[in-house]
C-alpha positions in Angstrom: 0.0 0.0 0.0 2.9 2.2 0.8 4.3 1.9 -2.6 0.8 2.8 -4.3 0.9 6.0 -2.1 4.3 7.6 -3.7 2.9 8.0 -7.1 -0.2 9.6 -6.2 1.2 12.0 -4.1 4.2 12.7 -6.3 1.3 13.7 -8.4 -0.2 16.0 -6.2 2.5 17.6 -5.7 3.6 18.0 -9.5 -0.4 19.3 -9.9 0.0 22.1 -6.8 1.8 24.6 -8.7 -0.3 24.9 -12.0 -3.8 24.7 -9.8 -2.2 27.9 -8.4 -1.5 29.7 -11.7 -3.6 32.7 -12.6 -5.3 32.8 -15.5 -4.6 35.2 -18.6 -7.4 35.1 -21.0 -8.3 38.5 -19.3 -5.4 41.3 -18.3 -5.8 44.7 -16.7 -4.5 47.2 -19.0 -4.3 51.1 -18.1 -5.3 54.0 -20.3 -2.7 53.5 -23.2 -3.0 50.0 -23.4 0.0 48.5 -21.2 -0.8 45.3 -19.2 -1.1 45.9 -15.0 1.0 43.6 -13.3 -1.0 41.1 -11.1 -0.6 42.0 -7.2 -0.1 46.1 -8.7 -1.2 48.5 -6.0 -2.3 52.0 -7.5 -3.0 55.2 -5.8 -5.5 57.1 -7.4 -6.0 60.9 -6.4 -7.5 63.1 -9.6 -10.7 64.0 -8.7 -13.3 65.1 -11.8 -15.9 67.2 -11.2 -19.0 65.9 -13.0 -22.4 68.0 -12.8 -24.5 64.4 -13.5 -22.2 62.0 -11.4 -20.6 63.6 -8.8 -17.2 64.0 -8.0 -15.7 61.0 -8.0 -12.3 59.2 -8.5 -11.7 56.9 -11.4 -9.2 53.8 -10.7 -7.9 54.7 -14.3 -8.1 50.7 -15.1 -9.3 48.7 -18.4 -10.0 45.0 -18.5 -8.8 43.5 -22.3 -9.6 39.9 -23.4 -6.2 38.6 -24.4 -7.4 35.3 -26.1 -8.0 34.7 -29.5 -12.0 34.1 -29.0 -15.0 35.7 -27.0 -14.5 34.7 -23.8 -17.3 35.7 -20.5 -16.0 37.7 -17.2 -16.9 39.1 -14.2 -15.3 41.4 -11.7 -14.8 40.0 -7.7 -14.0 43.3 -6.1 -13.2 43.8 -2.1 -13.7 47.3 -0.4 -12.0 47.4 2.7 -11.7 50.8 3.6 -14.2 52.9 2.6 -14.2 56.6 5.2 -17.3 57.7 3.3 -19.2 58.0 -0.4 -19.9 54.9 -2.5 -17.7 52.6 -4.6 -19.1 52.0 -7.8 -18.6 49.4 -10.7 -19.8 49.0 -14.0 -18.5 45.8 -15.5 -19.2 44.1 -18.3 -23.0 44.6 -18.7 -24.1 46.2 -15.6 -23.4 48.6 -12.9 -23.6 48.7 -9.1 -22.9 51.0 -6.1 -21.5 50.0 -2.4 -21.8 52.0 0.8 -19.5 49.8 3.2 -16.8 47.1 3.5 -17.3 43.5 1.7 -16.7 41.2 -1.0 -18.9 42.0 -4.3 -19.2 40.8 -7.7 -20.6 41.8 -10.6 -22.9 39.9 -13.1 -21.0 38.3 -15.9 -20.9 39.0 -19.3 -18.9 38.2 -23.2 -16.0 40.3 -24.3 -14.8 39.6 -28.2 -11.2 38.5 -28.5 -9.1 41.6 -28.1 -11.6 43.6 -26.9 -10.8 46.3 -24.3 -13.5 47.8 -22.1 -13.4 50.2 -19.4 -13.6 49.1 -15.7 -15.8 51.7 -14.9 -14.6 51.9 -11.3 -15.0 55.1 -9.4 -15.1 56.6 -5.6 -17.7 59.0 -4.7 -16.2 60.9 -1.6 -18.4 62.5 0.2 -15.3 64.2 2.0 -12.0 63.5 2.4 -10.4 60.2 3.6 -9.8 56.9 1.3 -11.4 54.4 0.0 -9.0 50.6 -0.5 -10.5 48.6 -3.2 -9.2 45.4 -4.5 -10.7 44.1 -7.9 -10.0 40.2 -9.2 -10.8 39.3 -12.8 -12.5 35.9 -13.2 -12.9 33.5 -16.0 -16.5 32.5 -16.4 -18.1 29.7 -18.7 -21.6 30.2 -20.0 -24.0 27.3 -18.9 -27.7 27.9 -19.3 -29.5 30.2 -21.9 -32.0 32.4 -22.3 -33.9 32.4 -20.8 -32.2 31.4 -18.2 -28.9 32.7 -18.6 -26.2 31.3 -16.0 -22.5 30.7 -15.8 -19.6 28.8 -13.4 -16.6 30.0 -12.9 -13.5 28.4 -14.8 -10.6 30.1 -13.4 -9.2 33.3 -11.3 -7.3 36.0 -13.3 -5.2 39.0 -11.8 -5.8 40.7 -9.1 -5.5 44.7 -8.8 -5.6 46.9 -6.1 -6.6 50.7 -5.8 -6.4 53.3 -3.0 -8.5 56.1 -3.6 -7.4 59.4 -2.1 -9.3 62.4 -1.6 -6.9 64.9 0.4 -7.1 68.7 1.4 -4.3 70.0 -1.0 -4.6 73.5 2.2 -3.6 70.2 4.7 -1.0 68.7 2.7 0.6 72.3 2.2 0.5 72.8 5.9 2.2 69.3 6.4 5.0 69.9 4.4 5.7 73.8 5.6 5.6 72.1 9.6 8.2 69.6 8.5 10.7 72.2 6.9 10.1 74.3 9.8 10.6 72.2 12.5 13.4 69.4 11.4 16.1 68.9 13.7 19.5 69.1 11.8 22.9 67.2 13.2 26.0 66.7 11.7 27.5 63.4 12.3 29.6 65.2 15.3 26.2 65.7 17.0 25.6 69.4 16.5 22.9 71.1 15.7 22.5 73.0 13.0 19.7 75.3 12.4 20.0 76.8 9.2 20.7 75.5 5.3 23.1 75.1 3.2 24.8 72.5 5.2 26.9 69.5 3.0 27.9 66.7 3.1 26.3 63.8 5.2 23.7 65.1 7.7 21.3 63.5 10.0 17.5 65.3 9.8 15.0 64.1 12.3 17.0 60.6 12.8 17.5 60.1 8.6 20.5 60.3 7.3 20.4 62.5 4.4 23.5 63.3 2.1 23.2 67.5 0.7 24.9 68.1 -2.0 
């Protein structure tokens, strides 16, 4: 019996790394076209002012179907920080809104081979803060039909994250005046030194920083 074991889980083991491969069919792509790294983390902070929707924050993010064939998707997305507004996402046939932390997904729907549509992803602060959304492409297979449409899923694809920022560019400004004003200078002799220019190798507010 011992014998029969070893093959079988030799097997396993061979199978483990290819059961944890993503999927490619579909690839996030950004604005001009260029593929998003799975795991990417992006910081979104241009806010457009938009008299029907709102201000809101795009994540800037396209989904393209790499594969030579129509293929069906939906979107998994995970808010996990969300200080105020709505998240909203309108992918690939439909659109929905979130108030609060969870795990969503979106209805799924085809995509022709190479076709590229917007994510449709944006934040709708209500003030300022930030809103942490992760959004995970999956592979879907079309099962029933009309009129009973359904699907299963066949695979994950890449994952992307995106942390919205809405900051108070009068706070930020403030920040960065305070620091200038208030870092503690020391040579590497231990003295203080109040004023700039100072060169060489200094030590500002325990960082060492070299000034040219």
């Amino acid at each position: 019996m011992k014998r029969l074991l070893i093959p079988v889980i030799v097997l396993f083991a061979a199978m483990a790394p290819a059961l944890a491969q993503t999927d490619d069919t579909f690839q996030f792509v950004d604005k001009n076209g260029s593929v998003v790294s799975n795991g990417t983390t992006i910081v979104a902070t241009e806010l457009t002012e938009d008299e029907f929707l709102g201000n809101n924050i795009n994540c800037g993010l396209q989904v393209k179907n790499m594969s030579g064939a129509t293929a069906h998707v939906r979107m998994v997305y995970e808010v996990s920080t969300i200080d105020n507004g709505s998240v909203q996402v309108c992918f690939p046939v439909t659109c929905n809104s979130q108030f609060q932390q969870g795990v969503y997904e979106t209805a799924a729907g085809p995509m022709d081979s190479g076709e590229v549509r917007d994510l449709q992803s944006e934040w709708f602060p209500l003030a300022y803060g930030q809103c942490v959304v992760s959004y995970r492409i999956e592979l879907m297979k079309q099962v029933g039909f009309f009129p009973r449409q359904s699907y299963e899923k066949v695979a994950d694809g890449p994952t992307v994250s995106v942390v919205f920022r809405y900051d108070d560019p009068a706070a930020i400004a403030a920040v960065e005046r305070s620091i200038k004003q208030h870092a503690q200078r020391f040579d590497l002799l231990g003295r203080k030194h109040t004023s700039l220019p100072w060169r060489g190798l200094t030590i500002i507010d325990g960082r060492k920083v070299f000034m040219r």
